[in-house]
Structure formats: C-alpha cells, structure tokens
N, C-alpha and C positions, 0 to 999 in steps of 0.2 A: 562720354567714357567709351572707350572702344576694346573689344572682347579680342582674344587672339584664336588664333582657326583651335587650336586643343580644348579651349572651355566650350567652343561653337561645339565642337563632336562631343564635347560627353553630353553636352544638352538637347541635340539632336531627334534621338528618342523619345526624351522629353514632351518637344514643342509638338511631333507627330503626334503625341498620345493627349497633348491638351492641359499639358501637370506643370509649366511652367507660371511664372506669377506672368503677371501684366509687362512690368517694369523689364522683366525678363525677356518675353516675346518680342519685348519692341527692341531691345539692344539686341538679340539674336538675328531676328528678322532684317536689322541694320545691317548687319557683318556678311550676310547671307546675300544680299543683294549687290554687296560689294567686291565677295570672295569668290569668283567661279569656282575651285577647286570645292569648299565649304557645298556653295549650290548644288555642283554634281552629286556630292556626296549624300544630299537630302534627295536629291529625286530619285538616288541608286535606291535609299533606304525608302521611302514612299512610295516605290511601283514594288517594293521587295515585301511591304506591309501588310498585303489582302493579296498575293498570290500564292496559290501553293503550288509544292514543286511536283514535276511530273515525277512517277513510281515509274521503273522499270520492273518487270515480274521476269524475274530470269527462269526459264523451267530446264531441269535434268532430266531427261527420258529415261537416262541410264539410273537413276539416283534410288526410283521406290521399287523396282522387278528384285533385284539383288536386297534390299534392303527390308521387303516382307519376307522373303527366302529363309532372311538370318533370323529375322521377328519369329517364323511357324518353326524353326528346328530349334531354336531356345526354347519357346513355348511347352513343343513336344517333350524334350529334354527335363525340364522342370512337372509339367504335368503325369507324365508315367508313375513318378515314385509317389504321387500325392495321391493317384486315384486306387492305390492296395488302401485295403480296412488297416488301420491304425488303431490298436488298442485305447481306449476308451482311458484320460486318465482318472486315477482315483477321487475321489472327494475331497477338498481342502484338509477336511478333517481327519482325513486317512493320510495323509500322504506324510513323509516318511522324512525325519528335520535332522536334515546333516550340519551341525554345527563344530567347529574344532572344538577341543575341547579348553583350552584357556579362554575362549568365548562363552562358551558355556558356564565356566566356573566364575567369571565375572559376572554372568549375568545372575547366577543365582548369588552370587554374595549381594548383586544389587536389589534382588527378589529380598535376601535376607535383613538388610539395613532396612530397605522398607517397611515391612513386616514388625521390626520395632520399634522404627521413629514410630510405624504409626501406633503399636503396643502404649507407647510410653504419652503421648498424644493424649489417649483414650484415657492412662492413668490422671493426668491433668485435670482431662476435662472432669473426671469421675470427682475426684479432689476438690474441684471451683465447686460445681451442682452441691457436692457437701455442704462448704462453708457457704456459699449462698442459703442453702436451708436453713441450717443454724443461722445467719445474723436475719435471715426473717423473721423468727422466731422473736430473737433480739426484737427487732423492731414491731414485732406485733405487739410484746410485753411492754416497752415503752408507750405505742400508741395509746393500750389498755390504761395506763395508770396516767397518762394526759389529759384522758380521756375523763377520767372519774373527778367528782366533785371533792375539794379540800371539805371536811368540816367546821363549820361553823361554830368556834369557842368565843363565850365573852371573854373580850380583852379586860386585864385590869389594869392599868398603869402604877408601878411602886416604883417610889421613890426610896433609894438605899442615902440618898442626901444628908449631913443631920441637918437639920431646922438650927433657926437662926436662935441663936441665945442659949443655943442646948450641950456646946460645950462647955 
C-alpha cells in the first residue's frame, strides 16, 4: 500500500513524537525514503523540534524617562485630594436609607404579607398541637380499656329449640 505525500505531512509530527502504531511507521518510513520533498520536510521539522528560537530584546531609551514623568504627575494629581482628613463615615447602623418610595411601599406590603402568612402559619400549627392533644387523649382512653381484663361470667348455653315430640 502506498501513502500520498498529504497523509505523510499530517503524520509527520506524529512519527517525530513516537505515537504512530508500527504498521504506520513502516508505510510512513517507506514514503519518506522515497519522497525527497516528504524527507525535507521531516528534517525541516526534526532540527525545528529541540531548538529554540533566538529572542531579540529590543530596548527604548526614549520609552521610561517620559513615561515615569507621566506615572509621578498622575500619582501627585490623585494623591493631593486623598491626603485632606476625610470625615469619618457613620456607622452602618446610623447611616441614612434613601429608598424611593414605591420601593419602599412594596417592600413594606412584602414586610406585611409576611407578617401574616407567618400569623396564619402559627394559627395552624396552634390548631394541629390541639387536635393532636385531644386524639391523645383518645388514644390513651382506648389503650386504658385494651388494657383491662374482660370479666369472667359463666357461660350458660340455652337452647330456645323446641325438643323433639313437643309440638
């Protein structure tokens, strides 16, 4: 079977990195010894695999003189009005709740709906705690009378039958 040079390049990377199967290696390996174009291309990428490229460090001379300049007169600019004493603000708890007021007037109808569900809640639960008492009650009187022993009467057995021969 023979590969064409586009499956050789996307597998390329591959064979370098060791991730191809076997079966692969060797029909790559095949194409490769065949294709100089293919070959070039593997030793472009194999000498390009464990080098690194050289940095150029470009420096501005002109770049940081002007460029602190503008850094210390913003600084100053901003620091002046920060270093006056700045009144101390109040305490959360003092300070001062500007609300509109249809904000406000919803929030207390939402204060006031709550305020009753939970009202009406409380009458429930008050209601259940009731009738669970009472059918306690219930069920204590029952257990009582489960509880106690029937008396013990002699049985008599009567026969309301007539006897034979008595009509």
């Amino acid at each position: 079977m023979r590969m064409h040079c586009d499956a050789v390049v996307d597998r390329l990377a591959a064979l370098l990195d060791e991730e191809l199967a076997p079966g692969e290696v060797e029909l790559v390996g095949r194409h490769i010894e065949t294709c100089p174009d293919c070959a070039g291309l593997m030793d472009r990428m194999a000498a390009q695999r464990f080098s690194q490229p050289e940095l150029v460090v470009l420096e501005r001379p002109d770049f940081w003189g002007p460029m602190d300049a503008a850094l210390d007169r913003a600084w100053a600019d901003h620091e002046a009005p920060a270093l006056q004493a700045a009144p101390a603000p109040p305490p959360w708890y003092r300070r001062e709740l500007r609300l509109p007021a249809g904000v406000a007037l919803l929030y207390a109808a939402g204060m006031l709906l709550a305020l009753g569900l939970a009202g009406a809640l409380w009458q429930e639960a008050s209601d259940a705690h009731a009738q669970v008492a009472e059918l306690q009650g219930v069920v204590d009187d029952q257990s009582a009378l489960a509880s106690t022993p029937l008396p013990v009467e002699p049985v008599s057995f009567v026969s309301r039958a007539p006897y034979r021969g008595s009509l």
